[in-house]
Each structure stands twice: as C-alpha cells, then as structure tokens.
C-alpha positions in Angstrom: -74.6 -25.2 -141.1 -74.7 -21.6 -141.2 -74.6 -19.7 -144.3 -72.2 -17.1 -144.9 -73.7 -13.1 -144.4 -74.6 -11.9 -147.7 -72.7 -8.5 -148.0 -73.4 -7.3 -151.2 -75.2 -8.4 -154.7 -74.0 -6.5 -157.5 -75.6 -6.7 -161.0 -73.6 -6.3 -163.6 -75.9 -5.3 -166.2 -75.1 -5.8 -169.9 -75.6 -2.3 -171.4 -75.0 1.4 -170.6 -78.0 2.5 -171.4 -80.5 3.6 -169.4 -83.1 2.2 -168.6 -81.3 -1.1 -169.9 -83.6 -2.9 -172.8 -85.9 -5.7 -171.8 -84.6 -8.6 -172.8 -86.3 -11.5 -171.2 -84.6 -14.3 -172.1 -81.0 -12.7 -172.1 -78.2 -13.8 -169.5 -77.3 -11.8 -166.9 -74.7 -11.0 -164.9 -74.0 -10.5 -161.2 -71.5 -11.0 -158.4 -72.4 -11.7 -154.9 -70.3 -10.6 -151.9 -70.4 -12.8 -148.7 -68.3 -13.0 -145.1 -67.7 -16.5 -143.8 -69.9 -17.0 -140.4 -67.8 -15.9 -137.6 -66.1 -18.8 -136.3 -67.4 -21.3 -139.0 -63.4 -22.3 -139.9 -62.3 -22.5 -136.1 -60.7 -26.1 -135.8 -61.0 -26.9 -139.5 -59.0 -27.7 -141.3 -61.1 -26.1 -144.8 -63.7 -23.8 -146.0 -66.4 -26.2 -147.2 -67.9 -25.4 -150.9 -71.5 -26.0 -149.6 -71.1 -23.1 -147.5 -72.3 -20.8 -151.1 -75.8 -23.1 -151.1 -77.7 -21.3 -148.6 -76.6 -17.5 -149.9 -76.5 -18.3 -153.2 -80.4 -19.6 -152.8 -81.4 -16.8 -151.0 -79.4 -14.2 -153.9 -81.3 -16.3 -156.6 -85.1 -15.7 -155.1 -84.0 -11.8 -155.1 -82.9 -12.0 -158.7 -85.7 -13.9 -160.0 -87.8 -11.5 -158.6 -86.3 -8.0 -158.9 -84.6 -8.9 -162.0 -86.7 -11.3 -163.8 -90.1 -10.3 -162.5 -90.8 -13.3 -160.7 -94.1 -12.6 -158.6 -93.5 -12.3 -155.1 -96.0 -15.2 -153.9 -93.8 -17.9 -155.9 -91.6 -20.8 -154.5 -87.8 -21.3 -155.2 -87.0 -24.8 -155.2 -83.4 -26.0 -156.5 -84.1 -29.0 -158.5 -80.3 -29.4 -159.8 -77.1 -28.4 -157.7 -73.2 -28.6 -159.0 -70.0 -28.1 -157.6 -66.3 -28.7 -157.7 -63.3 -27.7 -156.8 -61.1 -25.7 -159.2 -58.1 -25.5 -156.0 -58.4 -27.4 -152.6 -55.4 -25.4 -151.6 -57.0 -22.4 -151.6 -60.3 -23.7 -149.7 -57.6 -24.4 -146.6 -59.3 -21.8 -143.7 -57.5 -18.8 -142.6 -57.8 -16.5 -139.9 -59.6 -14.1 -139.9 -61.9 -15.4 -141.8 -61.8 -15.1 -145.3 -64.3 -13.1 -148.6 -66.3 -15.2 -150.4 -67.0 -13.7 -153.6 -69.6 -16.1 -156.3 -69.9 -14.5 -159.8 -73.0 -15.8 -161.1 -74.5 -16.0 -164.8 -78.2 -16.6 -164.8 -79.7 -17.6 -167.7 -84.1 -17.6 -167.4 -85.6 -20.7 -169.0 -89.1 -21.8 -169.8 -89.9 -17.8 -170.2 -94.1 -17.6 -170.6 -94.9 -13.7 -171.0 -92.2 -12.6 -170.6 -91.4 -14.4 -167.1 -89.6 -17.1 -166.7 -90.3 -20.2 -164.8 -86.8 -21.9 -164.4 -83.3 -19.8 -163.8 -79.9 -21.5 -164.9 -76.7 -20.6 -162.9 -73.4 -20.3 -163.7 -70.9 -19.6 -160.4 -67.4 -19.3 -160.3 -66.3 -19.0 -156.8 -63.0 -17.0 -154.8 -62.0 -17.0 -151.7 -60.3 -13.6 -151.1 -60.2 -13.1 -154.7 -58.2 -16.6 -155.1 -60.5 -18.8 -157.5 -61.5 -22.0 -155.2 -64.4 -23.6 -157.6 -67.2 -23.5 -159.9 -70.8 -24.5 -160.0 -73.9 -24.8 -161.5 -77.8 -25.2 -160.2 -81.2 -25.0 -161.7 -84.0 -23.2 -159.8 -87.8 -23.4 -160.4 -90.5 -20.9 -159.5 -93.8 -23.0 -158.5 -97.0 -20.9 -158.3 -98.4 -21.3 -154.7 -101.2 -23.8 -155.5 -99.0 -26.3 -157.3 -96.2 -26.2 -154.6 -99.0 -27.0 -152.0 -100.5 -29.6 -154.2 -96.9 -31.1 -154.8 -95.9 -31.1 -150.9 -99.7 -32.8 -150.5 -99.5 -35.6 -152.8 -95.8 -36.0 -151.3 -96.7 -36.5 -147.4 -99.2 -38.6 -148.4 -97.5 -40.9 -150.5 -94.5 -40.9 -147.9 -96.7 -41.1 -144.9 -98.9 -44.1 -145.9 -95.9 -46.2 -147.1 -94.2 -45.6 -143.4 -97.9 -47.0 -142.2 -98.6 -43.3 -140.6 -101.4 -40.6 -140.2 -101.3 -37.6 -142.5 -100.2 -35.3 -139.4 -97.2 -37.5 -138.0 -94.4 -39.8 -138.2 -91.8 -41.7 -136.4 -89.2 -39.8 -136.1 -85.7 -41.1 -137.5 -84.2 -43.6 -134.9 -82.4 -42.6 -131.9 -78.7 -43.8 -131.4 -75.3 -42.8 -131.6 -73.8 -39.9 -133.4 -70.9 -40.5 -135.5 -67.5 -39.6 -134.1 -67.4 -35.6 -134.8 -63.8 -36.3 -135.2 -64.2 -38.2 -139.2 -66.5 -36.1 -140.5 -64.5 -32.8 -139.6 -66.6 -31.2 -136.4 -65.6 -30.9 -133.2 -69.1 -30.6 -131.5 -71.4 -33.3 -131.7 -74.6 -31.4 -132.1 -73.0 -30.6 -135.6 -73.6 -34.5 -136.5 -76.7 -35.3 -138.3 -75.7 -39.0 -138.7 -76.3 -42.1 -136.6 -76.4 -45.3 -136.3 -74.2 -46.4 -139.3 -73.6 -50.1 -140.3 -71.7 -51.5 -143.8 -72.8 -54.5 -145.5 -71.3 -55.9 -149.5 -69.5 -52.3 -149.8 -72.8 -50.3 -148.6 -72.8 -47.6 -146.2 -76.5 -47.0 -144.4 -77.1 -44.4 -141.9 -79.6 -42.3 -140.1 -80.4 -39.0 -140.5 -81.1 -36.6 -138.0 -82.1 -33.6 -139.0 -83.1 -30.4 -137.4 -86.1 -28.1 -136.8 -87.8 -27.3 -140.3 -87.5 -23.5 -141.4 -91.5 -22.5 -142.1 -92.3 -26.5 -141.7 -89.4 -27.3 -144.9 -86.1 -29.0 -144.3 -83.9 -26.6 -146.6 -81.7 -28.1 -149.3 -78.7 -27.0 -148.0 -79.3 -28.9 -144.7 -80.2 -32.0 -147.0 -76.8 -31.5 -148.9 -74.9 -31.0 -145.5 -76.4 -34.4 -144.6 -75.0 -35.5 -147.9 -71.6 -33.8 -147.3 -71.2 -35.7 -143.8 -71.7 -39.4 -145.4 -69.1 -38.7 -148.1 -66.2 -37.7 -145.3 -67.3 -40.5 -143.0 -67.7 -43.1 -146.2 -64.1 -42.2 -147.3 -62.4 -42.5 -143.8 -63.9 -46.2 -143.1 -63.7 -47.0 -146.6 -60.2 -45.8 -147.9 -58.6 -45.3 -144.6 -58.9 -41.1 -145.6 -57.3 -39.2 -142.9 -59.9 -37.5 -141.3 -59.5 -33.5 -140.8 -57.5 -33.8 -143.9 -60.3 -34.2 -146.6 -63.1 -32.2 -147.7 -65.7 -32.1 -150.3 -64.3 -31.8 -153.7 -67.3 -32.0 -155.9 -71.0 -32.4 -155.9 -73.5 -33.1 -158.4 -77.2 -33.3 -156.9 -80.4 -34.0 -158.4 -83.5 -33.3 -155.7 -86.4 -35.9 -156.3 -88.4 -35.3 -153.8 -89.5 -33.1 -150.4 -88.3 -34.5 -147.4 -90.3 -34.8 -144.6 -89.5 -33.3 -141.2 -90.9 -36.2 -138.8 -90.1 -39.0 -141.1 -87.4 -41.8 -141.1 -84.6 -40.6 -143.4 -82.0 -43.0 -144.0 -78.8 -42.1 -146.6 -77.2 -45.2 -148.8 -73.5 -44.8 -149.9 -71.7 -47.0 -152.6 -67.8 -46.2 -153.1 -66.0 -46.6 -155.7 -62.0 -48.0 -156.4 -60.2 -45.0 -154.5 -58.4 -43.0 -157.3 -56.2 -40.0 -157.1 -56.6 -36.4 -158.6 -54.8 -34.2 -160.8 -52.1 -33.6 -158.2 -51.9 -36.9 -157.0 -54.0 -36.6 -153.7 -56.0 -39.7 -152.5 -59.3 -39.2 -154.0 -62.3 -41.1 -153.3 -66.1 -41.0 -155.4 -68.8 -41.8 -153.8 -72.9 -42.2 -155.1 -75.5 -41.8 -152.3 -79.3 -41.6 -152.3 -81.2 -39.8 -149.2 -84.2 -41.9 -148.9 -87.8 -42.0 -147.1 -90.0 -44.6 -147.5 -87.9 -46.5 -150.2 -88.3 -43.0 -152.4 -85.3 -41.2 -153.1 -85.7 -37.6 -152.5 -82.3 -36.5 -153.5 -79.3 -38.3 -155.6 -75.7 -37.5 -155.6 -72.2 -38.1 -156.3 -69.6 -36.9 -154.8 -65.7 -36.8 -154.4 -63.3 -36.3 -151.6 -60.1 -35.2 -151.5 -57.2 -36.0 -148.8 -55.1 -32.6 -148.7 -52.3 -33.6 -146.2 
C-alpha cells in the first residue's frame, strides 16, 4: 500500500507574465511526475489506479498551500474521490517499472478572502505517457480547531455506541485472512480482510487495518480496504478469475473518521455481472465501510476480468 515516489510537480501556469496575476478563483494547471514503488508490480498481474491516492493527496496539500495560500496549520481531508479506467490494457505491469504521470486541474471553491476552503480536481492519468484513466476528488481545508472538534464529537459518538471508554476500543476481530491469492497479493500481511461470510447476496467482512500515521487511518488505506472487497466480491460472486481482474472504477464519498482501535466491518452488495465496452466480464459492486452501524465511507465500484 505504498504510494508511488513523487518525482516532480510542475505547474503549469496560465500566463507569461511575470509575476502571473492573482486570480483566486481561477483554475490551474499542473502535472505531477511519479515512479511506481520499487517492486510494487512484482507478481501482479496490473498497476492498480489507487496507487495515485496517496501522491496525489500529498501534491494537493502542497498546492493548496504554495499555490492557493492555504495556511500551513490547516487539515487536508478528501471528502469525494473518482476514478476509472480509460485502458485496462495499458494498467498491465511492466518491468521495470513504469512513469506515472497525473495532470491535474484544480479548481479552488468556497474562496473567503481570497483563500479557498475546498479544491476541485481534475486528473487524467498515463502510464509511460500511455493514457490509463481519469479522476476526480474534492479536498477540504479544516482550520485546526474544527478538525479537532470534528474528530472529538466522532470518537465519542463511535465509542459509546461500541459500549467503550473515550481512550479505547476492541480491536476488529481476530481470524483468518483471505486467501492472498483472490484479491491479487502474494503475501498475506498485504490482506487487511478477515473473517468473511455471505448471506441473501451480502458480502461482510472484517477489517484489519494498520498502525495509524499521526493517530489517522489515511484514506488511501481506507480505499485499499475497499479495493480488496471488490476483487474478493467478484471472484466468489461471478466466478472472476482471480490475478486477472483489477479495479476499474471508483466513486467514494468519505462520511466519517475511522477509528484506529475500533471494530470496522465492510458490507458488499453485487450487482447482475455485465460486460464492458470490449466485452470483458465486468462486475459492480456498492460497499459501505462501517463502525458502529455509521458509515464512514460509501463506494461503488467495478471490476474488470482482463484475461
């Protein structure tokens, strides 16, 4: 669940001149250079599109601020995430591994003095300069005091439905991993699932996720989790062949902060398996990541068979 090494992040600014004029609520342009972590395509089959979250959230908190004059001391949170693929052909993994190149269009929303609170983007992603997908996320800049209130009210709210203390939790049931095999890994300590059981069409499973970074379970690790139900759905569902799919598209809406040391459980619901453009096996999939009967983040999601 590495992200790729951002390389470079080039603006592309919109006029000559110099200084360019201040335009606060005026798109802008820039292109964002990454390499694949080393080894992240060894016995796979693909290049997975979530692979962009993690660099492309870490790109967006530098433009907001160097770009947009978004104080330092604010928090990024994605609150919206897209993505689909435009050519699963060209997501196959290579060796060595390959350039990952995300042109993004930002767009600053809800601007108050001149400084926006929200940034739109726009990505159109290539893998050595072959276009592989497109995207689209909304990030929002909280001031310190209302992140801390909001990640307050949350724990408690989560913590006194799962009958705990403010300061702990059960931690999400201990069991068996899913077969590395139908979700695409090799290693096991890649699998964050356990425990799964289907019941009238429904997939539920445990989630285990790992150490917080600065006491937050990042979205991309929250969308990985995500990523790992749709594969396993669509093999016991469809009969998918597994290390022949990957993701195809994403749409997520966050709802919530997870919490590190609480039970978190994922609900999947399939639909009819279908085909794409090309007439690949396709299967859709809806899913919920859920604490405390609260959904902290929604999806839906396609997979693709590429054999």
């Amino acid at each position: 669940m590495r992200s790729p090494a951002v390389r470079h992040l080039i603006h592309r600014p919109r006029s000559w001149q110099h200084p360019v004029p201040a335009v606060p609520d005026t798109e802008e342009e820039f292109v964002l250079v990454c390499d694949f972590p080393a080894g992240k395509s060894q016995g796979r089959r693909f290049h997975e599109l979530l692979d962009v979250v993690g660099a492309v959230q870490e790109a967006a908190e530098f433009i907001g601020r160097c770009h947009f004059a978004v104080k330092p001391d604010r928090v990024a949170v994605f609150y919206r995430f897209g993505l689909w693929a435009d050519d699963v052909a060209a997501l196959r993994s290579r060796v060595p591994d390959g350039r990952l190149d995300v042109r993004l269009s930002v767009r600053p929303d809800k601007v108050v003095d001149g400084v926006p609170r929200v940034l739109e983007f726009r990505m159109a992603i290539r893998i050595d300069g072959s276009p592989c997908g497109s995207g689209d996320a909304s990030l929002v800049f909280l001031a310190p005091g209302v992140h801390t209130n909001h990640r307050r009210h949350s724990r408690a709210a989560l913590s006194a439905a799962c009958g705990t203390a403010g300061g702990g939790g059960a931690a999400a049931p201990a069991g068996s991993p899913v077969d590395p095999v139908d979700i695409g890994y090799e290693d096991p300590r890649d699998v964050l699932l356990r425990n799964p059981g289907t019941a009238d069409g429904r997939l539920a499973v445990d989630v285990v996720l790992p150490p917080p970074v600065d006491g937050e379970i990042p979205a991309r690790v929250l969308l990985e989790a995500v990523r790992q139900v749709s594969l396993y759905a669509a093999v016991r569902a469809h009969g998918l062949a597994a290390g022949r799919i990957t993701l195809a598209s994403l749409r997520a809406h966050f709802r919530g902060y997870a919490e590190p040391d609480l039970p978190l459980r994922c609900a999947a619901v399939w639909e009819p398996l279908g085909k794409d453009g090309r007439g690949r096996r396709l299967a859709t999939v809806s899913l919920s990541l859920i604490q405390a009967d609260r959904a902290v983040l929604e999806t839906t999601t396609s997979v693709v068979e590429d054999l």
